[in-house]
N, C-alpha and C positions, 0 to 999 in steps of 0.2 A: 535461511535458505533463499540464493536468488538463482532461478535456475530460468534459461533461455532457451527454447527447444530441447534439447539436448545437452544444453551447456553450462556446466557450472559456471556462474559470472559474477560471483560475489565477491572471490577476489580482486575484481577491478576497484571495489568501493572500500572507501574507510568508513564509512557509513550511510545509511538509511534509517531513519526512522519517521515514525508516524506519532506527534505528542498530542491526547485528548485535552481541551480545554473545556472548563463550564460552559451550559448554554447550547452545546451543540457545534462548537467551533473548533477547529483543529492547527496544525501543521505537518507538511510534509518535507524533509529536508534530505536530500541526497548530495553525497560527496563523493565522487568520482576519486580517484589515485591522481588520475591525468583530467585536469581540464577544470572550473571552476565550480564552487558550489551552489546547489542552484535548492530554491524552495520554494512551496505554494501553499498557498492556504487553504484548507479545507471543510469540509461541513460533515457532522455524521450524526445519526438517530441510531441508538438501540433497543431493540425490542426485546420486553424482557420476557414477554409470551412466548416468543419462539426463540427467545437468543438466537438472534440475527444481528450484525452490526452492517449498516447500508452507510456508502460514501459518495460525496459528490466530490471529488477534485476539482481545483479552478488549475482550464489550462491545459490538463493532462490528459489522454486518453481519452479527449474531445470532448470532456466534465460530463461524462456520462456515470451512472449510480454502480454502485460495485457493491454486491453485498456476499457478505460471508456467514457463515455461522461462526460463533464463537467454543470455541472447549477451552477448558483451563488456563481460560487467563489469556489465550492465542486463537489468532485466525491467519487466514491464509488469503491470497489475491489468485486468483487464476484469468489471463485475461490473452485474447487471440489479438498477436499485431502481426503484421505480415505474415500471416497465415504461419507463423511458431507462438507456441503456448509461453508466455512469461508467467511464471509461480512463484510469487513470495511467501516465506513464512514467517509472521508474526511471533514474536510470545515475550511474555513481561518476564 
């Protein structure tokens, strides 16, 4: 699910996703319909005391920490950009 305010917006992408590497290191790779494919690398810790998974994106979202809870295997992103909510949903 990529949802923009109000807007579904997942149709615009052939894909998104987020791949976990050992050690704590990531990527993040988005493919637009229209326009070039663009990716960053990332960093995440999870906490298996409270299953939380926390991200630091390089680049994105001003690399500030995003953390989520985790349920079944999925998490979710909720994040304010020009004052509209962006909601991803994750799940393997």
């Amino acid at each position: 699910m990529l949802q923009y305010g109000s807007e579904d917006i997942l149709q615009d992408y052939l894909k998104i996703s987020i791949t976990l590497q050992e050690g704590g290191k990531g990527l993040l790779v988005v493919v637009p319909k229209k326009g070039k494919k663009q990716s960053t690398n990332l960093q995440y810790n999870y906490d298996y005391s409270t299953k939380q998974i926390e991200f630091i994106v390089d680049g994105i979202i001003e690399n500030k920490l995003i953390t989520s809870p985790v349920e079944n295997g999925g998490f979710s992103i909720v994040k304010n950009i020009c004052n509209k909510i962006l909601y991803l949903k994750f799940s393997m």
